[in-house]
Residue frames as qw, qx, qy, qz and C-alpha x, y, z in Angstrom:
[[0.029, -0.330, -0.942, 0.061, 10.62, -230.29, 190.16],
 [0.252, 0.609, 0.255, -0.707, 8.42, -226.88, 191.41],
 [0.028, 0.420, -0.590, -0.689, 9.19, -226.37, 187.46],
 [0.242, -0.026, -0.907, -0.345, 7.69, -229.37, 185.80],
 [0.071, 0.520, 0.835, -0.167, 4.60, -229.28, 188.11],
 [0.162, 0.648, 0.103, -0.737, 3.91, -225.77, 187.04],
 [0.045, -0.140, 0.828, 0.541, 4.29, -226.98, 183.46],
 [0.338, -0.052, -0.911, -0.232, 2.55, -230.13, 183.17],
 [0.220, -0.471, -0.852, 0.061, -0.26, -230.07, 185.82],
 [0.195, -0.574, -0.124, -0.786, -3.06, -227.21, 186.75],
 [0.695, -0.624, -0.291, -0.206, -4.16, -228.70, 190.27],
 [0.684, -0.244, -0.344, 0.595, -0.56, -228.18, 192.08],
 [0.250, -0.651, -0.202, 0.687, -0.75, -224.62, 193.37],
 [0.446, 0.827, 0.055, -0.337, -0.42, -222.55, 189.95],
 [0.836, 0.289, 0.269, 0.380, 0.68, -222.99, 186.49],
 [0.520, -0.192, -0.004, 0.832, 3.39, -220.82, 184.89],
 [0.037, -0.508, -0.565, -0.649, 0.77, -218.51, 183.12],
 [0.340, -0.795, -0.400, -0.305, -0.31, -217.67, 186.14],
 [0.688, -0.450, -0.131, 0.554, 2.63, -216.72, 188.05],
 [0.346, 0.139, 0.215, 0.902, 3.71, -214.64, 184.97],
 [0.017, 0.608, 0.442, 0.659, 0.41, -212.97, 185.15],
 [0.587, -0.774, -0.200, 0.128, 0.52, -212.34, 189.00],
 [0.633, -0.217, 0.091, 0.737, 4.17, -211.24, 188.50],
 [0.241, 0.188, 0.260, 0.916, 3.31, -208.49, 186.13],
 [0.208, -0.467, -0.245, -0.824, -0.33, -207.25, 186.84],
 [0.612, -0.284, -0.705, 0.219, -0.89, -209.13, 190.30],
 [0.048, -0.535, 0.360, -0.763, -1.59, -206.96, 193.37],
 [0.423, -0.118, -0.852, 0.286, -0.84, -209.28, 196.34],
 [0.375, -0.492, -0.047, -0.784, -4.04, -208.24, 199.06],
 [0.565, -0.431, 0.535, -0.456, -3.45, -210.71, 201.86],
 [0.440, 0.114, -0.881, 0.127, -3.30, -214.70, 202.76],
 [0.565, -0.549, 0.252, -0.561, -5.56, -216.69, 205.07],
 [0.593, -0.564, 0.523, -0.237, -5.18, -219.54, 207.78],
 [0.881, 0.188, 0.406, 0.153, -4.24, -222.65, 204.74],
 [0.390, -0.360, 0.431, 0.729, -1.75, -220.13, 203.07],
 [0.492, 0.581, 0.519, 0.388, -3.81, -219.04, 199.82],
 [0.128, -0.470, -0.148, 0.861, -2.75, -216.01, 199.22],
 [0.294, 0.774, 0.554, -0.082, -5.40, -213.64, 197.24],
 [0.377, -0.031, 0.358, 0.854, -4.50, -211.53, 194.30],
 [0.381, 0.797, 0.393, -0.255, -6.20, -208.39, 192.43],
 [0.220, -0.237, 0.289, 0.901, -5.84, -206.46, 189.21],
 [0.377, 0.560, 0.115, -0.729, -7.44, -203.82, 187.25],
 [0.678, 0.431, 0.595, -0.021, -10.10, -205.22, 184.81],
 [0.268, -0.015, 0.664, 0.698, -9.57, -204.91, 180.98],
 [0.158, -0.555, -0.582, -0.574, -13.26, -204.01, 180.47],
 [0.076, -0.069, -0.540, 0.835, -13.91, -201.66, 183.53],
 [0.539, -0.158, -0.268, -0.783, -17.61, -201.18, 182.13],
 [0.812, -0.200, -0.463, -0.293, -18.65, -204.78, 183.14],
 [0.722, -0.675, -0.148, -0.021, -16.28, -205.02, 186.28],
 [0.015, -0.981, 0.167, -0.102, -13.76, -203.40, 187.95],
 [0.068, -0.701, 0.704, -0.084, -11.22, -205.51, 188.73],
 [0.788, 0.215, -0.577, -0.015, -9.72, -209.30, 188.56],
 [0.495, -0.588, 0.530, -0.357, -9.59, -211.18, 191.54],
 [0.768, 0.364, -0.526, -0.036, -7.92, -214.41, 191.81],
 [0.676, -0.639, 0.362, -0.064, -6.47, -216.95, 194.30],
 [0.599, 0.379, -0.700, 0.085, -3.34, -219.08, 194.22],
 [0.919, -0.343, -0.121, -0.153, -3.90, -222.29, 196.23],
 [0.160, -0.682, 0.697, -0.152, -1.28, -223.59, 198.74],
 [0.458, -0.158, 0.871, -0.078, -0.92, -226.87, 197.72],
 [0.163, 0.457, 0.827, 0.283, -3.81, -229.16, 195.59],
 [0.194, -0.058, -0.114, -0.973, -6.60, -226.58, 194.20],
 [0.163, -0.342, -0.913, -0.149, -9.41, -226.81, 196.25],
 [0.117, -0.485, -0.270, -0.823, -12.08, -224.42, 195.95],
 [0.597, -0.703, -0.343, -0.181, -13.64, -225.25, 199.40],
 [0.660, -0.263, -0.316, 0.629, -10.45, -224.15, 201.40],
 [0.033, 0.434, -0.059, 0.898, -11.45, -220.62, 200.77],
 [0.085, -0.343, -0.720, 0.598, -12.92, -219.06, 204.05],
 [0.097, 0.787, 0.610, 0.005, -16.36, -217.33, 203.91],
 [0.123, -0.859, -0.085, 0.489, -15.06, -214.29, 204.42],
 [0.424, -0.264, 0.682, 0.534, -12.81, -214.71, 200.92],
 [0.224, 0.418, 0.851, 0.226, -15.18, -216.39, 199.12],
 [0.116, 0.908, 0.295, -0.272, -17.49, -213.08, 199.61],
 [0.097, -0.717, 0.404, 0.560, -14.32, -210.82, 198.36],
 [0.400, -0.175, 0.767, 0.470, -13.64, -213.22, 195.69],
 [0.186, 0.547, 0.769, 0.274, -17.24, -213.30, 194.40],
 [0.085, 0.298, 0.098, 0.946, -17.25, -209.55, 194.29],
 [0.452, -0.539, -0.710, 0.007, -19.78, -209.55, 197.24],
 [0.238, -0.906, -0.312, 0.160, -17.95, -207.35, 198.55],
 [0.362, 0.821, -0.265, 0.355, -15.08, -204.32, 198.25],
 [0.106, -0.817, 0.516, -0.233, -13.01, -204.87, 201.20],
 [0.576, 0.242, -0.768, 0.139, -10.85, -208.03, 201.97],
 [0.777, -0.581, -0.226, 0.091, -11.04, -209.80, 205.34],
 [0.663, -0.023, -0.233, 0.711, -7.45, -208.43, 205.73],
 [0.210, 0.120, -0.162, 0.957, -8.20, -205.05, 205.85],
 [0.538, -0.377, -0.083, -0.750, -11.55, -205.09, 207.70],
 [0.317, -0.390, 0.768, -0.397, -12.32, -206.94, 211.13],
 [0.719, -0.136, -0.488, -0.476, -13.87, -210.13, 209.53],
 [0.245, -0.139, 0.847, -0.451, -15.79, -212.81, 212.26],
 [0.259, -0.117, -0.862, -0.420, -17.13, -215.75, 210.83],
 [0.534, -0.373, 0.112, -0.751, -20.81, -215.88, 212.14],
 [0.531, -0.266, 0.739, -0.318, -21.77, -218.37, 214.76],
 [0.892, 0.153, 0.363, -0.222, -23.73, -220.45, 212.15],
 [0.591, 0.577, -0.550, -0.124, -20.44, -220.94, 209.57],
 [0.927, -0.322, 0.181, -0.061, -19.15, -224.04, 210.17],
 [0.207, -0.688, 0.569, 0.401, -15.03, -224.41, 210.14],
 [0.463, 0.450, -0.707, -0.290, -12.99, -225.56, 206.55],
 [0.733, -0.137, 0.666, -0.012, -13.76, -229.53, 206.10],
 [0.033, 0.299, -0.694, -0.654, -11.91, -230.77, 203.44],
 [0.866, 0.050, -0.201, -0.455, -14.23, -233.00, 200.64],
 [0.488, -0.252, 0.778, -0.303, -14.35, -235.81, 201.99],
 [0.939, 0.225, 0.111, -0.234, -16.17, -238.23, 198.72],
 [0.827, 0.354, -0.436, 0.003, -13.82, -240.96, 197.86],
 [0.174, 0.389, -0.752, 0.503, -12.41, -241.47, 201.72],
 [0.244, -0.328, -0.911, 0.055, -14.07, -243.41, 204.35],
 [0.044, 0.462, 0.502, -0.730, -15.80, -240.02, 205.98],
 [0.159, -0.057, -0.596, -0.785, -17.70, -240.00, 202.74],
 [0.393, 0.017, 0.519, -0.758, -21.27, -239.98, 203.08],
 [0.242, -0.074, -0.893, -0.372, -22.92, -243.10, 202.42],
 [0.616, -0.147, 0.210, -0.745, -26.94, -242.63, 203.20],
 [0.561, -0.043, 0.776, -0.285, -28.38, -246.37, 204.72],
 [0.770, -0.353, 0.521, 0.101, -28.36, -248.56, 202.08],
 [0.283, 0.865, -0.362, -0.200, -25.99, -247.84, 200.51],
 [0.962, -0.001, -0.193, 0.192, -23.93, -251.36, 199.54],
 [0.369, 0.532, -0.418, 0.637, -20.50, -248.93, 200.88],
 [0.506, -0.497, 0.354, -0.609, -22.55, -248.32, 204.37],
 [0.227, -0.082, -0.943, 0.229, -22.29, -252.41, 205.20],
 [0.366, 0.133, 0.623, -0.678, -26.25, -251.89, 205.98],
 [0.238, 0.074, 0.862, 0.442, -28.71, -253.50, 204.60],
 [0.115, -0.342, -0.489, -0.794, -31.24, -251.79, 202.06],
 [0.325, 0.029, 0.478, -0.816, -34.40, -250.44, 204.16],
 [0.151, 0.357, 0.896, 0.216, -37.47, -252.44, 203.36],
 [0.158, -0.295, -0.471, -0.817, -40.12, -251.22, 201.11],
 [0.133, -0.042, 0.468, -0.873, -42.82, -249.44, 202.59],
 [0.128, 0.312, 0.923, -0.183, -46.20, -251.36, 202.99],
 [0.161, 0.629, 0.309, -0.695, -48.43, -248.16, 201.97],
 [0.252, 0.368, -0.499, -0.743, -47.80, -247.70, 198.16],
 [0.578, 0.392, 0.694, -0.175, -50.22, -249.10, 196.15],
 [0.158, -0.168, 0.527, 0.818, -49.74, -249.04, 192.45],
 [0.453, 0.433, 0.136, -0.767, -52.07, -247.07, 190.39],
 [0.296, 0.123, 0.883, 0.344, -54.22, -249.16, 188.21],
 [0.115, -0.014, -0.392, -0.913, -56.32, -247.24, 185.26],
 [0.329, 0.298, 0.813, -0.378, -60.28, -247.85, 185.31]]
């Protein structure tokens, strides 16, 4: 089964293309608190950037389950991983919430026909511009 979703679908943790390419040039650099675990290898064009960095998702691929402190490493923000430097998220990061549009903790702003409220009435001030 692992088999046939690695095939046939790109959103179930990785496809086989990418296993083979983490198997041969992959250098495993740590895992954080949702199991992705974060790969690197040395770039093919070392002029434009040194190295390939890459994640394989535990589970459904979803780009917000990286942590801030990742995300920076991934986006070449910075050189050292969160594994091998003390990262602490700052006070204003706010913790992993999955997305949340197509479930009821979607955000539906007031009236919205999904919010069960009913439209705000039009404001009394506008006056429409008429040419002279």
């Amino acid at each position: 089964m692992l088999f046939l979703k690695q095939l046939f679908t790109w959103w179930n943790g990785q496809t086989l293309n990418t296993r083979f390419y983490t198997w041969r040039k992959g250098n495993y650099v740590g895992a954080d608190q949702f199991g992705n675990r974060y790969y690197r290898a040395k770039s093919a064009l070392p002029q434009s950037i040194k190295e390939r960095r890459w994640v394989v998702y535990n589970g459904y691929s979803e780009a917000s389950t990286i942590p801030p402190g990742w995300h920076g490493w991934m986006h070449h923000r910075t050189d050292v991983p969160p594994t091998q430097e003390d990262y602490k998220p700052q006070d204003w990061q706010k913790p992993f919430l999955p997305n949340q549009t197509g479930t009821p903790g979607a955000y539906r702003p007031k009236g919205s026909i999904l919010s069960g409220s009913r439209p705000a009435p039009r404001a009394a001030d506008y006056s429409a511009w008429r040419p002279e």
